[in-house]
N, C-alpha and C positions, 0 to 999 in steps of 0.2 A: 669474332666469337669462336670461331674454328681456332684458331691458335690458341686462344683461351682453353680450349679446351683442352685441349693437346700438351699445355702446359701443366693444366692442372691432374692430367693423365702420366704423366711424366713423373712432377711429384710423387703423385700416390704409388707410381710402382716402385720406386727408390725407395723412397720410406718402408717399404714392403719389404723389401729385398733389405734393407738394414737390419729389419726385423728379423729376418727372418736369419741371420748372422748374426749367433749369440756364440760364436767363435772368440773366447779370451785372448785380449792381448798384453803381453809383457808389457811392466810400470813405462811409462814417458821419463825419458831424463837418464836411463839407464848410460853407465861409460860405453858397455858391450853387454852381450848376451848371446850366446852361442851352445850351440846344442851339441854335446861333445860324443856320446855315445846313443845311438837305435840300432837297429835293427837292419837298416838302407846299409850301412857300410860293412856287413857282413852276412852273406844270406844264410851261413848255416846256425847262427844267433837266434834263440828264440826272443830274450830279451834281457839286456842289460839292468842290473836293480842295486839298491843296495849302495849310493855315493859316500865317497870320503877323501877330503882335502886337504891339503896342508902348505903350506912357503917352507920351501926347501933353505938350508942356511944359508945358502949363495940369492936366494931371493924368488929363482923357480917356483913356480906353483905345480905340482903335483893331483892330479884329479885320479883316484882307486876306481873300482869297480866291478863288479861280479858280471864276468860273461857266460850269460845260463845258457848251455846249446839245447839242450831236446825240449828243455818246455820252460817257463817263468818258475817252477817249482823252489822251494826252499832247500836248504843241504841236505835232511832227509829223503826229500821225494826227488833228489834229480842224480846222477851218475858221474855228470860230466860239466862239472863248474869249475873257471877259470877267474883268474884275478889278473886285470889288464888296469895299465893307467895311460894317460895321452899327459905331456906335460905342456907348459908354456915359460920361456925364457923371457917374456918381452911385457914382463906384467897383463897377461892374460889376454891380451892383442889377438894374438897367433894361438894356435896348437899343434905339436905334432900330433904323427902319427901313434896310434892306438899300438901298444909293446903289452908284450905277455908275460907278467912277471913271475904266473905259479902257473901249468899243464899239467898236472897229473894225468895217467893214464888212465881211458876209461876205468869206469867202475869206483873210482877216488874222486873226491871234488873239495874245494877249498873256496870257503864262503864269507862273507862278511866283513869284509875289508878296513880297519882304525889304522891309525898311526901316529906316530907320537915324537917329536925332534927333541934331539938333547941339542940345547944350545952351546953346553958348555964344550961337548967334544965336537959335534958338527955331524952326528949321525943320525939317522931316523931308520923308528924299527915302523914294521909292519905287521901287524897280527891278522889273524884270519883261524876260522874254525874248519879243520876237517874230519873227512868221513871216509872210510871205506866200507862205498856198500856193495862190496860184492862179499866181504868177509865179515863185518861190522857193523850191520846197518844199525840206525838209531844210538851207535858209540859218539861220542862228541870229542873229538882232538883239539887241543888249543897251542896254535902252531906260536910262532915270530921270528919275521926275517927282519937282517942288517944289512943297511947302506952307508959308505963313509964316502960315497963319492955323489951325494945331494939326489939318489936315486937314478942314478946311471947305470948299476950295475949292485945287486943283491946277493946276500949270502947264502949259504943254504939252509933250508928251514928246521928249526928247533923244536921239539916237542915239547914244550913247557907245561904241560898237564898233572903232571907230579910234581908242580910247584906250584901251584895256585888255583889247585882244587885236591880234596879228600881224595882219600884212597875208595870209600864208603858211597862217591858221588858217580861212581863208573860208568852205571847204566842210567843216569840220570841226565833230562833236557838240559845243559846247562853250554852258554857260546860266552864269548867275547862280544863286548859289542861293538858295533860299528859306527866310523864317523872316524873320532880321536880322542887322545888322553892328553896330560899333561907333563908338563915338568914345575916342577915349586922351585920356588923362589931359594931353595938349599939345594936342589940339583935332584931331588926326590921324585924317579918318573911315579906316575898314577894314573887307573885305568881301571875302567869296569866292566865285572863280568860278570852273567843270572844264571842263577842255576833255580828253576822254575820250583822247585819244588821247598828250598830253605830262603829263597831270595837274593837280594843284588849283596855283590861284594865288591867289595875294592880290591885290589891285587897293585904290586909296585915293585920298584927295586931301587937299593940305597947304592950302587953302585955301576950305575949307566950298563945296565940291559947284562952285567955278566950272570946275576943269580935274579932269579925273581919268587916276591912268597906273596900269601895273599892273608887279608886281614878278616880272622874268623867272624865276626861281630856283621851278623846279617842285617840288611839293611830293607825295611818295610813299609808302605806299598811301593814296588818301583820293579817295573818292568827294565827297559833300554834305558839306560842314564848316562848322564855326562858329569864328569866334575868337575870342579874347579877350585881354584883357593882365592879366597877374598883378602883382603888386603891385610887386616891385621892376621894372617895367617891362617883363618878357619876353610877350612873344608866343606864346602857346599855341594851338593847332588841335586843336580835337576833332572825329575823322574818323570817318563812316561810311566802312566796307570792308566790300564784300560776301563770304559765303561764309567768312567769316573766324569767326563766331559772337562777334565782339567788336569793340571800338572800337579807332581807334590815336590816339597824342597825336604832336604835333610841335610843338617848342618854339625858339623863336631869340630869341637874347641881341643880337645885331644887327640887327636892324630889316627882318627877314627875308631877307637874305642869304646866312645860312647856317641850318641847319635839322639837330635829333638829332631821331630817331623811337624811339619805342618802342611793343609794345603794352598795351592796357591789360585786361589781361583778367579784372578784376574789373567791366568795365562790359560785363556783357554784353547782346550788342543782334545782331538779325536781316541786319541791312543794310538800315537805314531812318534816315531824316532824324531828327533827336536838336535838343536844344536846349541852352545852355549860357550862362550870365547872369550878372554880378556884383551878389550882394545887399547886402554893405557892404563897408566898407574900414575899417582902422584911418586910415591917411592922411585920410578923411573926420570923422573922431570917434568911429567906432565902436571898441566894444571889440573887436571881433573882425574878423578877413579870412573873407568868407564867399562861397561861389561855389555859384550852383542848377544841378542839370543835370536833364531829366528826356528820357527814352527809353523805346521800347517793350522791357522787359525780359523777354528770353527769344532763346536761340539759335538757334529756329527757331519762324519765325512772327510774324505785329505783331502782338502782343498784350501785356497789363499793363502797360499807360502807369503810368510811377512817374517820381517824383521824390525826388533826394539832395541831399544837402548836404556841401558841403570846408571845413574850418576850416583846410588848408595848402597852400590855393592850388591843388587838382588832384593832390595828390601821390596821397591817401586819400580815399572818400567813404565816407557812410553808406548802410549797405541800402535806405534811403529808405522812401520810403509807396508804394500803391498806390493811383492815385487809380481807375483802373479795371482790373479784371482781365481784361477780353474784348477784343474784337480792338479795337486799335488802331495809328494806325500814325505818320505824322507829328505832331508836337509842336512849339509854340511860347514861351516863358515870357515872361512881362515882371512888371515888380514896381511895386506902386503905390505911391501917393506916403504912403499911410499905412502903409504896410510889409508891406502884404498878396503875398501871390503869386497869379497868376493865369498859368494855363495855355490853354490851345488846343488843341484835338487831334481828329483824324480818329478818329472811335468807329464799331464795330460795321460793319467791311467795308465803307467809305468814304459808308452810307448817313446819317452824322450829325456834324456838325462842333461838338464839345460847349467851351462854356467853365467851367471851373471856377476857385472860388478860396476861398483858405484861408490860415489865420497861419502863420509859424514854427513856434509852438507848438505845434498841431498837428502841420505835418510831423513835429518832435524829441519827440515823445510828451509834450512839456513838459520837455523835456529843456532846451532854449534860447528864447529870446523875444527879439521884439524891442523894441528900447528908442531913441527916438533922439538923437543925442547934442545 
């Protein structure tokens, strides 16, 4: 009876103690998951924010990132932001070490880290918004650096702001946004940038990163957006709106001149940065058109970073996975060269910037795989 007891004592305090560890853990099944950037590996860091990913031409994966030192603050409010990435050579296995690719001297800071690979020449730019606030504050700069050696070594930065915003926009909130842009299927990069006050704009260049202009035709409701081009060539924007508990799409048939909006209120999301990628093409070999999006799914709150999948281009997605349930908040995807996906994302109240990666297969329960042609 004694043992009995003792067992059923036993029990109840485990079960207790389960209880009382409501501590999230990353999806089961994951390839890897590994926490690339806190706070631990640098003490004078306040806190790393702000992810963005890409596969370098040689296959490399590259992970951005804004190192905030005196406080979490945004480009306005902080003095002293840096832009570091860690890469990985071995499909995302390994990481180096944490390299500093913008320092400005106090007082200057460099925020919000996209990037964009031209495939056809083998270069990737890097954008980021700066400030000088010791002479400048609330100016908005919109810089872009070049690498021809797969991010080994960067050029120096360009001021591209007389190219892809007004003269009239000076004193206006307006960045680059963060994550990544694209290259079209003609060699066309594209990339989005808000100016708070007239809304989202596209911005490009028809000649691999030598001149860049940006395309007046304002784009509405759409805070931070991603684009992308769908198969038969249209132009799609998937827009964070805040307060809205959902995403909106905007789609143009003309090469963004004209613009239909709709909302999408099956993606529903907080009013946070989202990510959106092309996994294959039928045009490529593949037997299917397939498009990755992943966001913090939930209408209130960053939390449950998930990823789905489009078999028709955007129209429909799938409920997706759950790669983390707890708070989460910006997200980045890129796809590796072995057909793996790999995410990026702001975990657990901006104190951990975790990478994960995993197959198709898994995403689609085994539902689909990939195969390449």
């Amino acid at each position: 009876m004694k043992k009995q007891a003792l067992y059923i004592l036993f029990v109840l305090t485990a079960f207790s103690l389960k209880a009382q560890d409501k501590t999230p853990a990353m999806a089961e099944g994951l390839k890897t998951h590994q926490d690339l950037f806190n706070t631990s590996m640098n003490d004078s860091v306040s806190c790393y924010r702000i992810p963005a990913l890409i596969t370098a031409p040689n296959g490399d994966l590259i992970a951005a990132i804004d190192e905030r030192i005196p406080s979490c603050n945004d480009l306005r409010g902080s003095d002293d932001i840096n832009i570091v990435i860690r890469r990985s050579s071995n499909n995302g296995k390994t990481w180096g070490p944490i390299e500093t690719v913008m320092d400005f001297p106090l007082g200057k800071s460099a925020s919000d880290p996209s990037m964009i690979v031209d495939e056809m020449t083998k270069e990737i730019f890097l954008f980021y918004n700066f400030m000088n606030l010791n002479t400048e504050k609330d100016i908005y700069y919109l810089h872009v650096m070049k690498s021809s050696d797969n991010g080994k070594t960067w050029s120096e930065p360009e001021d591209i702001t007389s190219q892809i915003a007004k003269p009239e926009w000076h004193k206006d909130f307006k960045f680059i946004t963060s994550g990544r842009g694209i290259q079209t299927r003609s060699g066309k990069l594209l990339h989005t940038m808000v100016n708070l006050n007239s809304g989202l704009h596209l911005f490009g260049s028809d000649d691999h990163g030598k001149t860049w202009y940006f395309l007046n035709t304002p784009i509405q409701p759409a805070d931070e957006s991603k684009v992308i081009e769908l198969a038969d060539g249209t132009l799609m924007i998937n827009a964070r709106v805040n307060k809205k508990g959902m995403r909106y799409v905007h789609t143009s048939k003309d090469d963004g001149k004209t613009w239909r909006t709709k909302p999408a209120p099956e993606l529903i999301d907080p009013g946070c940065n989202a990510s959106i990628v092309r996994y294959t093409s039928i045009e490529d070999g593949y037997k299917k058109n397939r498009l990755l999006f992943s966001n913090a799914k939930s209408k209130q709150g960053r939390t449950n970073l998930t990823v789905r999948v489009s078999y028709d281009e955007g129209q429909t997605w799938t409920d997706g996975k759950t790669i983390y349930e707890g708070p989460s908040a910006y997200s980045s995807l890129t796809v590796l060269k072995n057909g793996d996906i790999g995410v990026f994302f702001e975990k657990d109240e901006y104190t951990k910037n975790v990478y994960a990666q995993f197959s198709l297969e898994w995403l689609t329960d085994k539902k689909d795989k990939y195969k390449k042609p």
